[in-house]
N, C-alpha and C positions, 0 to 999 in steps of 0.2 A: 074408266080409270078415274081413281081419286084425285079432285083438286089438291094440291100440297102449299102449304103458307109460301108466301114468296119473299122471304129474308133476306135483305142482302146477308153476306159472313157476317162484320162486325154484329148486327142485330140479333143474329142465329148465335154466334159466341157468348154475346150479353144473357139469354135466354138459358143455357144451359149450366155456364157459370154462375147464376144466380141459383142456380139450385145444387150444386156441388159445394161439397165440404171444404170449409173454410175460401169460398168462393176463388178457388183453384184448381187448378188440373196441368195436366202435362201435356204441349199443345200437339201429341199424336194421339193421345187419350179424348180431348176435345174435337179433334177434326172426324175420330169415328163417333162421335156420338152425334155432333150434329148431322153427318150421315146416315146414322141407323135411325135417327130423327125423322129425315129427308128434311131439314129447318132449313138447307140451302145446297143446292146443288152448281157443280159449273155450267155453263150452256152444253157442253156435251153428255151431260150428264151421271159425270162421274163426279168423287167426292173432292173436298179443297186437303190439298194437301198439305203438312205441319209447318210447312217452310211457309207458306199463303196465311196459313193463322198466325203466324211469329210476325210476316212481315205487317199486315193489320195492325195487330199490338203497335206495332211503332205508328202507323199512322193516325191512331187514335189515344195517344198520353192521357189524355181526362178520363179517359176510360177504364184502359185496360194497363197493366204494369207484367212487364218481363219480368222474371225471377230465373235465380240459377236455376241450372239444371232443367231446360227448355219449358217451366213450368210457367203459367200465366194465369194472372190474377185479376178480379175483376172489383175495380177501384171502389169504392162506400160514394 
């Protein structure tokens, strides 16, 4: 079996979002891509779910910024 990067979320967000247009996405749009990624998985091994990526955004403001319409942006 392949090693896979071991990202926490916020890391695996910044990663995918950096390469998304107009470095945004809709954060159920973002939590499959870091999944089909495999950029971070939960300890069970399933995917973080959009509610886990929304709530991130808030724990990281320098980071990352909520937009309407559950979209999330990845700050300059």
């Amino acid at each position: 079996m392949q090693e896979m990067p071991n990202y926490t979320l916020h890391e695996a967000m910044r990663i995918v979002l950096s390469e998304a247009e107009n470095k945004t996405m809709h954060a159920a749009e973002l939590a499959d891509e870091i999944y089909r990624r495999r950029l971070y998985l939960k300890k069970d091994g399933s995917k973080a779910q959009y509610t886990q990526i929304r709530a991130r955004c808030g724990h990281y403001p320098e980071i990352f910024e909520a937009l309407p319409g559950n979209r999330i942006r990845l700050k300059d």
